[in-house]
MDTraj code that builds the backbone (N, CA, C; nanometers):
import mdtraj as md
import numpy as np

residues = "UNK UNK UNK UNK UNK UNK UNK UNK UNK UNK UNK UNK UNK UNK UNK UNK UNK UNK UNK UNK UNK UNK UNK UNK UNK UNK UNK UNK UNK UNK UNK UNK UNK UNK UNK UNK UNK UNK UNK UNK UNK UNK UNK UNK UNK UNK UNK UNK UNK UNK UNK UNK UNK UNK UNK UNK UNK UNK UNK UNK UNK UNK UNK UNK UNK UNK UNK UNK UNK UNK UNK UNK UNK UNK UNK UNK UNK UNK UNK UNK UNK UNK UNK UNK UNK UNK UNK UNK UNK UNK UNK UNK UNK UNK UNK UNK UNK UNK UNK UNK UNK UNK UNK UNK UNK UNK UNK UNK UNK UNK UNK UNK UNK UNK UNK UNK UNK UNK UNK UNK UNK UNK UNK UNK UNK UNK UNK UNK UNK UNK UNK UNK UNK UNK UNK UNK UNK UNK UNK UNK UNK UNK UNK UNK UNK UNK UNK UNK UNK UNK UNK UNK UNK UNK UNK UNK UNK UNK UNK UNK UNK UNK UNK UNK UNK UNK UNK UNK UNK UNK UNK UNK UNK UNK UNK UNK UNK UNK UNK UNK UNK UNK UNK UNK UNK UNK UNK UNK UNK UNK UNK UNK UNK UNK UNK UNK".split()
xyz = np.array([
    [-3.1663, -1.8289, 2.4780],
    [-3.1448, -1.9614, 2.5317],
    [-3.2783, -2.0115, 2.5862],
    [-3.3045, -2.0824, 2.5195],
    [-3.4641, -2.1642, 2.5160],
    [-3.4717, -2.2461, 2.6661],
    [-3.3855, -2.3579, 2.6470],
    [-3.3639, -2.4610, 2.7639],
    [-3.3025, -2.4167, 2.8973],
    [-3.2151, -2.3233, 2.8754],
    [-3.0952, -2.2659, 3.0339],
    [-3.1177, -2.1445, 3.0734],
    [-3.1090, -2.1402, 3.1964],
    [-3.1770, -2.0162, 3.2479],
    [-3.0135, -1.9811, 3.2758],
    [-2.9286, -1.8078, 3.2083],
    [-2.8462, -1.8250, 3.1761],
    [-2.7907, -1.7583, 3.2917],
    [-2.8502, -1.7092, 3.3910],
    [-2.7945, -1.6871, 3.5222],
    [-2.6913, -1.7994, 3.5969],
    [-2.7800, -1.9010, 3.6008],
    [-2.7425, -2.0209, 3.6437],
    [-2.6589, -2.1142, 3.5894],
    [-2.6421, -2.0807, 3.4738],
    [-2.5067, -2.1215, 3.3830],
    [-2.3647, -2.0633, 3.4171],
    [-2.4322, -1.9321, 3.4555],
    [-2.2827, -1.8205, 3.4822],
    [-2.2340, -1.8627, 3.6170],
    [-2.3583, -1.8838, 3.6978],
    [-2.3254, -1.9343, 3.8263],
    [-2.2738, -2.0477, 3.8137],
    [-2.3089, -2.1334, 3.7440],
    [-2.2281, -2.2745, 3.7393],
    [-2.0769, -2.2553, 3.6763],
    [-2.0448, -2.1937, 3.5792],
    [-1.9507, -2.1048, 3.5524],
    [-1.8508, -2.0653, 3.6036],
    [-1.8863, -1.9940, 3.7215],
    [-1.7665, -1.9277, 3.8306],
    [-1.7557, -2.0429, 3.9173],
    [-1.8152, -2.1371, 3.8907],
    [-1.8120, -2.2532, 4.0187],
    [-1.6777, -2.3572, 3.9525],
    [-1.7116, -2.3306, 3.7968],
    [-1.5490, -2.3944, 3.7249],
    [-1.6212, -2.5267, 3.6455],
    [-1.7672, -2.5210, 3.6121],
    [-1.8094, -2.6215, 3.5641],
    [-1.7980, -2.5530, 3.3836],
    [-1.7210, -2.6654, 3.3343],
    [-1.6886, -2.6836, 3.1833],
    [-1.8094, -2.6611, 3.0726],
    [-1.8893, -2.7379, 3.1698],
    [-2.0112, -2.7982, 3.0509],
    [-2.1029, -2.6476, 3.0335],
    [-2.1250, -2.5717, 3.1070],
    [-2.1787, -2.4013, 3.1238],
    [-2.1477, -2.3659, 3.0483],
    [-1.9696, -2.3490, 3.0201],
    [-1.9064, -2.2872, 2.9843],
    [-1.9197, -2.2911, 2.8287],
    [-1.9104, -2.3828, 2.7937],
    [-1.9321, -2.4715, 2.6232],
    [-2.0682, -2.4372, 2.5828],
    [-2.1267, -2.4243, 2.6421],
    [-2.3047, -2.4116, 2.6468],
    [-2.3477, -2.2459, 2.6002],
    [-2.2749, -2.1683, 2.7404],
    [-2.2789, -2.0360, 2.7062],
    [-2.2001, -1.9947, 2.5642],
    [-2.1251, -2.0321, 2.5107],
    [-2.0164, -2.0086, 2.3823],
    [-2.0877, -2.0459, 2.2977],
    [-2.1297, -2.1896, 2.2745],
    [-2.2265, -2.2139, 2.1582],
    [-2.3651, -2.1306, 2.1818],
    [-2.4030, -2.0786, 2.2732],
    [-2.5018, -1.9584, 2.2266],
    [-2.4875, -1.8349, 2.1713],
    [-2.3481, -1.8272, 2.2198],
    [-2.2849, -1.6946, 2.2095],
    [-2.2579, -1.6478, 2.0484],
    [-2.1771, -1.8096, 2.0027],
    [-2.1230, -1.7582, 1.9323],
    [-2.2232, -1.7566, 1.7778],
    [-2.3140, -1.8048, 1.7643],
    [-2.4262, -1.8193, 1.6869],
    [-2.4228, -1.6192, 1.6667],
    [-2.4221, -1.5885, 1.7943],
    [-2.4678, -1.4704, 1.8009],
    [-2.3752, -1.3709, 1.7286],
    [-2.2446, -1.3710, 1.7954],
    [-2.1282, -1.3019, 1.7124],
    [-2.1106, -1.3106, 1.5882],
    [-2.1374, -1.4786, 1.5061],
    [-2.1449, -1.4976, 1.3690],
    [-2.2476, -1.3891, 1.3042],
    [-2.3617, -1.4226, 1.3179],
    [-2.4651, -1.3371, 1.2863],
    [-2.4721, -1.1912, 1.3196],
    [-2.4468, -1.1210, 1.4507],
    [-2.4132, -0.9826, 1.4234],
    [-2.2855, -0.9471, 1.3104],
    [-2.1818, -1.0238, 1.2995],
    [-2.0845, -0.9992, 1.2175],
    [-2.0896, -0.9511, 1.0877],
    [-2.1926, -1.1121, 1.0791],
    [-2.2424, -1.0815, 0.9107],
    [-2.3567, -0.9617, 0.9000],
    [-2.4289, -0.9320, 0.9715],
    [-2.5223, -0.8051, 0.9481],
    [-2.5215, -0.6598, 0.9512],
    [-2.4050, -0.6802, 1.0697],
    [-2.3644, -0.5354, 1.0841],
    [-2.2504, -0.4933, 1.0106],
    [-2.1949, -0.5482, 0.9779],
    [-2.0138, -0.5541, 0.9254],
    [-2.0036, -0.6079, 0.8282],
    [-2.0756, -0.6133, 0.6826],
    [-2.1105, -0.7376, 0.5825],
    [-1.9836, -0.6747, 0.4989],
    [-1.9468, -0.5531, 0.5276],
    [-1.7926, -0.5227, 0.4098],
    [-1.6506, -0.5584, 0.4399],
    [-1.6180, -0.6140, 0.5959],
    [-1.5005, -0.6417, 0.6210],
    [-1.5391, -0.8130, 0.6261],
    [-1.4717, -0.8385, 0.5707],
    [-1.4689, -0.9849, 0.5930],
    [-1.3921, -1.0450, 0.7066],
    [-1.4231, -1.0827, 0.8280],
    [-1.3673, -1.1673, 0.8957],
    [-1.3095, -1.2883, 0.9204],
    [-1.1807, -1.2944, 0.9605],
    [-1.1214, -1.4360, 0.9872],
    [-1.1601, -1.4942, 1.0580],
    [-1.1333, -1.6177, 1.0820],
    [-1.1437, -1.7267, 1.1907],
    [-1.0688, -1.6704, 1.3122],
    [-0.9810, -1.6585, 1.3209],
    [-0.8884, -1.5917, 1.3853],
    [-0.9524, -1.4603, 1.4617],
    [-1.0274, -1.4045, 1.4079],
    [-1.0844, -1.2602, 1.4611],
    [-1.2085, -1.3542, 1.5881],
    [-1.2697, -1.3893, 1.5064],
    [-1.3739, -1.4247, 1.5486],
    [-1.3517, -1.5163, 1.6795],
    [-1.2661, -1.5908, 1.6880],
    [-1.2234, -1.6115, 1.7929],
    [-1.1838, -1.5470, 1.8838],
    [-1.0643, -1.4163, 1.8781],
    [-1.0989, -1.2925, 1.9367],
    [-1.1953, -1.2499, 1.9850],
    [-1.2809, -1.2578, 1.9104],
    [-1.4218, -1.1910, 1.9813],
    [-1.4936, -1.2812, 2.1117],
    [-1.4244, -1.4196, 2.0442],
    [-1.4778, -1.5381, 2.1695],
    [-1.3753, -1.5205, 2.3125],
    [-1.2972, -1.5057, 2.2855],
    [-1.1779, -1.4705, 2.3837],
    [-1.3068, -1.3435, 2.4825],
    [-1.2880, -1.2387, 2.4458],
    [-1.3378, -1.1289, 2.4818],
    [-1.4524, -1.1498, 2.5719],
    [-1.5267, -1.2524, 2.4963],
    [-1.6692, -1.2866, 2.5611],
    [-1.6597, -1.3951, 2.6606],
    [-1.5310, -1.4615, 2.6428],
    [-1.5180, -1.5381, 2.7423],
    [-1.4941, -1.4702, 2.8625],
    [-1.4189, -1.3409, 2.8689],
    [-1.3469, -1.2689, 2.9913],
    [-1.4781, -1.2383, 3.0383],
    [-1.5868, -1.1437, 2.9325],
    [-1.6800, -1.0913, 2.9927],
    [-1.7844, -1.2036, 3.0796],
    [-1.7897, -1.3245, 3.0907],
    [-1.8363, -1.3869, 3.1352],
    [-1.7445, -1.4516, 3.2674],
    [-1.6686, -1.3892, 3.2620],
    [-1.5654, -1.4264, 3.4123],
    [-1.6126, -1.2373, 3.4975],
    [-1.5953, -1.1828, 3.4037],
    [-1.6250, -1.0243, 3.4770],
    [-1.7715, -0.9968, 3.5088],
    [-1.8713, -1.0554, 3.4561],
    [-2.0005, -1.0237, 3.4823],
    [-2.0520, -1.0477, 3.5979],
    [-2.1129, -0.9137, 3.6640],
    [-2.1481, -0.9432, 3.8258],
    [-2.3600, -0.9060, 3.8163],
    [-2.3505, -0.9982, 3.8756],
    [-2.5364, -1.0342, 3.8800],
    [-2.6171, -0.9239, 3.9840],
    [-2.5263, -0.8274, 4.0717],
    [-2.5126, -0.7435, 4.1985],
    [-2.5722, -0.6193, 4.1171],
    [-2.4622, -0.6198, 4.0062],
    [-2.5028, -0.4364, 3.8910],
    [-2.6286, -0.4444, 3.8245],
    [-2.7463, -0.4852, 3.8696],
    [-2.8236, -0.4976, 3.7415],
    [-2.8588, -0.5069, 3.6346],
    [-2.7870, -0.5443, 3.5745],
    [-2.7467, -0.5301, 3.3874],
    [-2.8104, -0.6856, 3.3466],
    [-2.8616, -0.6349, 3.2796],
    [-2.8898, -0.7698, 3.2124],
    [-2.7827, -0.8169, 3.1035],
    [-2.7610, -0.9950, 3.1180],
    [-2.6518, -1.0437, 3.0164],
    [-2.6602, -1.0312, 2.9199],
    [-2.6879, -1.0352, 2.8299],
    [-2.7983, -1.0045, 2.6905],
    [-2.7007, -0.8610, 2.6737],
    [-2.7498, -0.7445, 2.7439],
    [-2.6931, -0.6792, 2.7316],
    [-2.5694, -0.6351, 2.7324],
    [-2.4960, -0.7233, 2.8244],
    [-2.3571, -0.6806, 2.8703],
    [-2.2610, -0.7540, 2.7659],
    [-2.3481, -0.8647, 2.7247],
    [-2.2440, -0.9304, 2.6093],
    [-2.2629, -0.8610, 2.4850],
    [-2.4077, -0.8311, 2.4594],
    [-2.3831, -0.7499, 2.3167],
    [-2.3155, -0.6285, 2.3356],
    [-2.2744, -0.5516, 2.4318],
    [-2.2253, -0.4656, 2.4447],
    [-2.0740, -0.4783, 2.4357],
    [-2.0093, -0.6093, 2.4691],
    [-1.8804, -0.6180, 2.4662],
    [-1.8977, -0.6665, 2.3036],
    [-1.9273, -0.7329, 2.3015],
    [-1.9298, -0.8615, 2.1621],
    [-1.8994, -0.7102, 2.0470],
    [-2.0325, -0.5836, 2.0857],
    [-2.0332, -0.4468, 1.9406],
    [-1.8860, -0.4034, 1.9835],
    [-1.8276, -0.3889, 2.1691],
    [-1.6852, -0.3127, 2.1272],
    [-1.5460, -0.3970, 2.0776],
    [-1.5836, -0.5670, 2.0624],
    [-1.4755, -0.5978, 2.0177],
    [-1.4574, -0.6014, 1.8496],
    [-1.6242, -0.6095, 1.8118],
    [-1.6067, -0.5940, 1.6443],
    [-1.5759, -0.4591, 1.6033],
    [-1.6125, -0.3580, 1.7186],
    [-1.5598, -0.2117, 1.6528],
    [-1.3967, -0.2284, 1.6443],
    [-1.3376, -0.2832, 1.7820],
    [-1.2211, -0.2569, 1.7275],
    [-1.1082, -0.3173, 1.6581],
    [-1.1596, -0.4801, 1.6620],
    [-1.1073, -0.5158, 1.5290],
    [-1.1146, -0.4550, 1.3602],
    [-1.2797, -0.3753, 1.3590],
    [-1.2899, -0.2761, 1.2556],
    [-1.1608, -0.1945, 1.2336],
    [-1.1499, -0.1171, 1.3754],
    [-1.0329, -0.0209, 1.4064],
    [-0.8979, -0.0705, 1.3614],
    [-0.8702, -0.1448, 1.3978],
    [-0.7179, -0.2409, 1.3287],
    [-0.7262, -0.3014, 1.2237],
    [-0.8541, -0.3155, 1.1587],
    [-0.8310, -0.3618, 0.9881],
    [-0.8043, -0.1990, 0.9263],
    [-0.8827, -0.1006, 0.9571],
    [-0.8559, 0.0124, 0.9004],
    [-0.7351, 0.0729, 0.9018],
    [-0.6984, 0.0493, 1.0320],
    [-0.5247, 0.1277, 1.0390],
    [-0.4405, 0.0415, 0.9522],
    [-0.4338, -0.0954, 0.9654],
    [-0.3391, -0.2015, 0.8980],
    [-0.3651, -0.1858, 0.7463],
    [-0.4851, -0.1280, 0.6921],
    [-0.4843, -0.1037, 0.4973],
    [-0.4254, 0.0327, 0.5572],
    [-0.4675, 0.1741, 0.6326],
    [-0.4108, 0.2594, 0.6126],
    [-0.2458, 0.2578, 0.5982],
    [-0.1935, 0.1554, 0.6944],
    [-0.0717, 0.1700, 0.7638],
    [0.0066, 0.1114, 0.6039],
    [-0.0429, 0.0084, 0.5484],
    [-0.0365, -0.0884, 0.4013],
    [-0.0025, 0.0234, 0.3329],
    [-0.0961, 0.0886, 0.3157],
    [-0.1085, 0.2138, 0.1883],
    [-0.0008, 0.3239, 0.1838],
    [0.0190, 0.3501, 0.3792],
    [0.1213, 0.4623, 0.3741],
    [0.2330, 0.3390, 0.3101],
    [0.2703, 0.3010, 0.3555],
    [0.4154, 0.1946, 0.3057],
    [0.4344, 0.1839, 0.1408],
    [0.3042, 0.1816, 0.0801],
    [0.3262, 0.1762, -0.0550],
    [0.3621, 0.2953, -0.1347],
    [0.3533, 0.4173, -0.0774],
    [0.4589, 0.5445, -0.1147],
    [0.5673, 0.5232, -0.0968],
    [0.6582, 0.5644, -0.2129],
    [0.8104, 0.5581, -0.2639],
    [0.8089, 0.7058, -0.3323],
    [0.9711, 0.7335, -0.2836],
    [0.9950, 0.8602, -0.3506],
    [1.0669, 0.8423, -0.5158],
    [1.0339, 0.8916, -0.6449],
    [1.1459, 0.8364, -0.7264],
    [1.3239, 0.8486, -0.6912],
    [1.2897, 0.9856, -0.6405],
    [1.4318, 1.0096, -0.6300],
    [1.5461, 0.9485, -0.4992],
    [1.4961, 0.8054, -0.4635],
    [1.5733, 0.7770, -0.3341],
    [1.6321, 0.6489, -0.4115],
    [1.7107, 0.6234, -0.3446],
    [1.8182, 0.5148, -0.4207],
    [1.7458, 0.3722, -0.3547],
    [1.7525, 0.2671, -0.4686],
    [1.7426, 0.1199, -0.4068],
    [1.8323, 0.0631, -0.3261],
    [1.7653, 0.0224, -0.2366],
    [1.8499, -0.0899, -0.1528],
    [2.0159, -0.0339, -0.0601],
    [2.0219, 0.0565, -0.0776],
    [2.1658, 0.1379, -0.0991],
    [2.2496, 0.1270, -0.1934],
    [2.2222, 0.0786, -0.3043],
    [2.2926, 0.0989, -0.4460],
    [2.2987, 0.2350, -0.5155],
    [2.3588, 0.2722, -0.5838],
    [2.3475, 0.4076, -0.6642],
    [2.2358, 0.4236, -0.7812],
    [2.1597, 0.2860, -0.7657],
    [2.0792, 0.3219, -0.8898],
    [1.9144, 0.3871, -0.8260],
    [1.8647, 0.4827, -0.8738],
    [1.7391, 0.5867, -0.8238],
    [1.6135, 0.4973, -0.8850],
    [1.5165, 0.4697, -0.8084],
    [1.3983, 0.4411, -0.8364],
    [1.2969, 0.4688, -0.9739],
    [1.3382, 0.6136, -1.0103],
    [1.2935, 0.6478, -1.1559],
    [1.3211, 0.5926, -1.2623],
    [1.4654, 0.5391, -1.2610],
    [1.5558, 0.4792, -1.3757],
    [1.5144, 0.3119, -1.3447],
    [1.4264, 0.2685, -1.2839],
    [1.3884, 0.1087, -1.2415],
    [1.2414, 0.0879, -1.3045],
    [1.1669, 0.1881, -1.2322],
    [0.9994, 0.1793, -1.2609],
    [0.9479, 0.2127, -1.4065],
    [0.8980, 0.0689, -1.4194],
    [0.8394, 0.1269, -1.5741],
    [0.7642, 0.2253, -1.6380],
    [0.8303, 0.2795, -1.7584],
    [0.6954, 0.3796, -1.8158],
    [0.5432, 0.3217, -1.8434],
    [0.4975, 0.4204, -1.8983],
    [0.3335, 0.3693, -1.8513],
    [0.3120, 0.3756, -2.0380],
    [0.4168, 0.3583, -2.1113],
    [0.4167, 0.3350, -2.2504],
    [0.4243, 0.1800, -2.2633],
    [0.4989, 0.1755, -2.2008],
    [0.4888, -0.0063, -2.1912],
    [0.6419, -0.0159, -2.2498],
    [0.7232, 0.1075, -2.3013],
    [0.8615, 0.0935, -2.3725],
    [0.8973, 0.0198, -2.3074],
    [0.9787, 0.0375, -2.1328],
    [1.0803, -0.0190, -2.0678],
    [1.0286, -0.1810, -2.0603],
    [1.2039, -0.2473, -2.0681],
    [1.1963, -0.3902, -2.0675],
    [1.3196, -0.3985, -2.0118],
    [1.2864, -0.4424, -1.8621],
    [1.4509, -0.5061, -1.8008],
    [1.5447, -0.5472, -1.8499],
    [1.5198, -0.6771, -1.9849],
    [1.6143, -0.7280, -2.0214],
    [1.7375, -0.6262, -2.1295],
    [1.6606, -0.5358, -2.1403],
    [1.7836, -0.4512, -2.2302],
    [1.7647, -0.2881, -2.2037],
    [1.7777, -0.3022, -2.0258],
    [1.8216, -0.1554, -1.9897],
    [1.9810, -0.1983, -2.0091],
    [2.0561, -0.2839, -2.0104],
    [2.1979, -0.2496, -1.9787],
    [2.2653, -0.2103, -2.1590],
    [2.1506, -0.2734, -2.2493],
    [2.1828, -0.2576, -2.3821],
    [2.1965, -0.0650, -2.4070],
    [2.0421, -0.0594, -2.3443],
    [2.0098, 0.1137, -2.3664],
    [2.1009, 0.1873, -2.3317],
    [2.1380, 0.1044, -2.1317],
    [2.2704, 0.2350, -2.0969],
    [2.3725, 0.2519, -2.1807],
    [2.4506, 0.1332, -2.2312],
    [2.5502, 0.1045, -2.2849],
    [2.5441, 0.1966, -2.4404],
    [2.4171, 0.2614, -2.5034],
    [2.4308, 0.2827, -2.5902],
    [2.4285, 0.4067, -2.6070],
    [2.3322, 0.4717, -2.4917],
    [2.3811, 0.6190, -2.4157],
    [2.4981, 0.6212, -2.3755],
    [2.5566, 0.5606, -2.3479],
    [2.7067, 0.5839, -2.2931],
    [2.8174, 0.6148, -2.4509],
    [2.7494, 0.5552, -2.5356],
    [2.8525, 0.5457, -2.6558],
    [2.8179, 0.6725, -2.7035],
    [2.6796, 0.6707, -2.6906],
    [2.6251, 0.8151, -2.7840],
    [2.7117, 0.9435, -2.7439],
    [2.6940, 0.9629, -2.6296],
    [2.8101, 1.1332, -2.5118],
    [2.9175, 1.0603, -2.5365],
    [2.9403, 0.9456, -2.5705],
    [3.1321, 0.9570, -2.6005],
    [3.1240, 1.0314, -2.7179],
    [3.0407, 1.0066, -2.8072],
    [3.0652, 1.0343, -3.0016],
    [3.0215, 1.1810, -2.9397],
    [2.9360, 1.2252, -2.9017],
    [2.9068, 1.3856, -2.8790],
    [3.0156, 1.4405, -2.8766],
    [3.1033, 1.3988, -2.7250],
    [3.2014, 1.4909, -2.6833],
    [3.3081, 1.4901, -2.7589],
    [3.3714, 1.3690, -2.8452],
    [3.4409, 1.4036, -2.9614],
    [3.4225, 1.4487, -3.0415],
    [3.3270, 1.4643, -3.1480],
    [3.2957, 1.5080, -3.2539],
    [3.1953, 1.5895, -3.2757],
    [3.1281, 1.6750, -3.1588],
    [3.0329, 1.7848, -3.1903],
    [3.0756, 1.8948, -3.1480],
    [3.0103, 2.0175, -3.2178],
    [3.1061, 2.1147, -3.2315],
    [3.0541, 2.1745, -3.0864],
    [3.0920, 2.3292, -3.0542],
    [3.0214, 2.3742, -2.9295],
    [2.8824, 2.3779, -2.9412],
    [2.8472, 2.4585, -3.0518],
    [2.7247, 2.5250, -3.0580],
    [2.6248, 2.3624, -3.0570],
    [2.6795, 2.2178, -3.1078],
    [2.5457, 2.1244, -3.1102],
    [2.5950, 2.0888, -2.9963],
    [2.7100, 2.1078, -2.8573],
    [2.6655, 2.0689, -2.7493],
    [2.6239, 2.1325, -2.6613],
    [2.5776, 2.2511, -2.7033],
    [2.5019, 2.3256, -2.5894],
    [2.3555, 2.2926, -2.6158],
    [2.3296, 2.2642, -2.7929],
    [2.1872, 2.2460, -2.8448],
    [2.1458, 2.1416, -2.7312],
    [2.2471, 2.0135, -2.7535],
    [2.2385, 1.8477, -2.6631],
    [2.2025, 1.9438, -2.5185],
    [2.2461, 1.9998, -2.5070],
    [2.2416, 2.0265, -2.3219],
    [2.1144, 2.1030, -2.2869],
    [2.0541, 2.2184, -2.4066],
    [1.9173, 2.2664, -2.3651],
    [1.8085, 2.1777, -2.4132],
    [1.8289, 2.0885, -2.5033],
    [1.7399, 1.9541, -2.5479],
    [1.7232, 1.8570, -2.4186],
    [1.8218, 1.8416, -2.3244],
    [1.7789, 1.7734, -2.2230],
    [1.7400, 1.8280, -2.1057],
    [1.7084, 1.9232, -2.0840],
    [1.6406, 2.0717, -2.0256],
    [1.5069, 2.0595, -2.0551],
    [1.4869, 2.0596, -2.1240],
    [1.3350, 2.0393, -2.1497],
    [1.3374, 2.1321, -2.2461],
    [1.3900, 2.2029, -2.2820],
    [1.3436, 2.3446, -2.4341],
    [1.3646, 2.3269, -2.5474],
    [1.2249, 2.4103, -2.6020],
    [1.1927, 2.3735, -2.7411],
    [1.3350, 2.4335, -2.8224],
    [1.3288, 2.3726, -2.9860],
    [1.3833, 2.4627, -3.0625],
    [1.3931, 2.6286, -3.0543],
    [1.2554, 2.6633, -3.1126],
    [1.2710, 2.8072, -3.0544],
    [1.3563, 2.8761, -2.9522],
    [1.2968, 2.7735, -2.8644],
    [1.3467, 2.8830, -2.6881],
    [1.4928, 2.8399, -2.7049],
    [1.5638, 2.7405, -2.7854],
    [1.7546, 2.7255, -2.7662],
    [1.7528, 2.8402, -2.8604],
    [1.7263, 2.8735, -2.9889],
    [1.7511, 2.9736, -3.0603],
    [1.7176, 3.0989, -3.0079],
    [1.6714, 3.1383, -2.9374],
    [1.6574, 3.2523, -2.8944],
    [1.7312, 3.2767, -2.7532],
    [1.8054, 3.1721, -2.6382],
    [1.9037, 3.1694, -2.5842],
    [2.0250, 3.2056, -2.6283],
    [2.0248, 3.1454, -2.7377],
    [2.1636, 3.1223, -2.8495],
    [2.1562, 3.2227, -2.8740],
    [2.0852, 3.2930, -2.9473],
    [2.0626, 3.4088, -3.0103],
    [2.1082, 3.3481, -3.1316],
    [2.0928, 3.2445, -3.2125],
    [2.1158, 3.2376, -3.3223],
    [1.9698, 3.2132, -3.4605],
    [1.9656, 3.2332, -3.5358],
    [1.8280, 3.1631, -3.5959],
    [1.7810, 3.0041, -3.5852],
    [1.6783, 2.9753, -3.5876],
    [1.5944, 2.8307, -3.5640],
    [1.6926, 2.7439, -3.6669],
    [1.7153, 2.7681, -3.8129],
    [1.6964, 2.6919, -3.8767],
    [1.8804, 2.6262, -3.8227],
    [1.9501, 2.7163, -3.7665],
    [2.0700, 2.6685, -3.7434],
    [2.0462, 2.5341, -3.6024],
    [1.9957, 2.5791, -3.5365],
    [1.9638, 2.4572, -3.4367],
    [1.8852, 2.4140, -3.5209],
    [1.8045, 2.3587, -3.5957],
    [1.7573, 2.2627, -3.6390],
    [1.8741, 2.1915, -3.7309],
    [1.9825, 2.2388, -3.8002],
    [2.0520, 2.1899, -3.8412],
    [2.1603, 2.0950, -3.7418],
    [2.1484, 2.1793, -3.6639],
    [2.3043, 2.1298, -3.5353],
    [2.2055, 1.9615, -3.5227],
    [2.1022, 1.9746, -3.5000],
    [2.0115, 1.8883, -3.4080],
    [2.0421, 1.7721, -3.5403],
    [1.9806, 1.7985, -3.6866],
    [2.0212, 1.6721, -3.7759],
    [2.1831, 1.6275, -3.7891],
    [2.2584, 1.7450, -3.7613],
    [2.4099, 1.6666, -3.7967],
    [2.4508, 1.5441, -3.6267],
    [2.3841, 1.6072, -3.5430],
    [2.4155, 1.5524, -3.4439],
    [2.3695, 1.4070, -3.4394],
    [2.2269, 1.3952, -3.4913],
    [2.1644, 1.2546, -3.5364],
    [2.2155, 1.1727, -3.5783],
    [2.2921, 1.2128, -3.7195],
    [2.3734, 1.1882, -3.7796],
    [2.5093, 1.1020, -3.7506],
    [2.5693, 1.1846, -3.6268],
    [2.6925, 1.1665, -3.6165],
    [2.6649, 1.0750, -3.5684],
    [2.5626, 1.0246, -3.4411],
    [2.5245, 0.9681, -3.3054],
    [2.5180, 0.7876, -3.4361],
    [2.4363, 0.8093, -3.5437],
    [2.3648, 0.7189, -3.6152],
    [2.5044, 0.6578, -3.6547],
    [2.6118, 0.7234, -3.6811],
    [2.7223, 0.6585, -3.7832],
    [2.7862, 0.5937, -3.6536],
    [2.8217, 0.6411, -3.5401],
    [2.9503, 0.6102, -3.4262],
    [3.0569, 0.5407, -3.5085],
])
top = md.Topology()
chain = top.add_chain()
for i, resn in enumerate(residues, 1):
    res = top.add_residue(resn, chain, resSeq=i)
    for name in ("N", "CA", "C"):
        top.add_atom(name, md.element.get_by_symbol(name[0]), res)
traj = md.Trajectory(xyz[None], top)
């Protein structure tokens, strides 16, 4: 502050004069802009913050005693660095706090409906299309009707270790029967599923 000797501002200040007050802020805040942008150039600040920070500096200029020796200069950059630290501090928790929230379990149900999160979220094939999951269910649903009527035991146990995750081999060697018979069960079953 070139023109005001800023003691005497503060003193005019606690005396309840306005015009100090406006005086000290527009010096101030030149200042807060510019540390903001230099020290902190990766969080981008709001209007809103930054005003915060004016808030802050306003108190510290009601709390500042001329008795402690401190120079102002100092006592404001000192508040001015702990209010940008901890607005730092609350942008970091609020993306952390963001991020925890964006974990979902598949296996928990929407909304309290019976339908599970896995059976909603798209594959990363790009297959799934909202408009004809009710076609798909509906056609799985027809398919285990035609199974359970018309397949014999041995292709519904094949159906049941096929949705298990196991290869040919590993059902034939459960089974204890040869490959080429589960590979057969597996085409008549195609078959049957293809005719309904």
């Amino acid at each position: 502050m070139i023109a005001y000797n800023e003691q005497e501002l503060i003193y005019l200040y606690h005396l309840g004069s306005m015009r100090a007050y406006e005086i000290l802020l527009s010096e101030y805040r030149k200042f807060i802009y510019a540390y903001a942008n230099r020290y902190d150039s990766g969080i981008e600040y709001s209007e809103d913050s930054l005003q915060e920070m004016m808030i802050s500096l306003s108190h510290a200029f009601e709390a500042y005693r001329i008795d402690k020796n401190t120079s102002m200069r100092t006592y404001f950059f000192y508040v001015i660095k702990s209010s940008l630290s901890t607005k730092k501090r609350m942008v970091y928790r609020k993306i952390r706090y963001l991020d925890d929230k964006k974990k979902i379990s598949l296996d928990q149900n929407i909304y309290g409906t019976s339908i599970k999160v896995e059976n909603v979220i798209a594959d990363t094939k790009k297959t799934y299309r909202p408009e004809c999951q009710l076609e798909i269910q509906n056609r799985e649903q027809i398919s285990l009707d035609v199974l359970e009527k018309k397949a014999s035991p041995l292709e519904k146990e094949v159906v049941y270790y096929l949705q298990l995750g196991y290869k040919f081999k590993e059902i034939a060697e459960i089974l204890g029967v040869d490959i080429k018979c589960i590979y057969n069960a597996h085409y008549r079953l195609r078959k049957k599923v293809r005719c309904k």
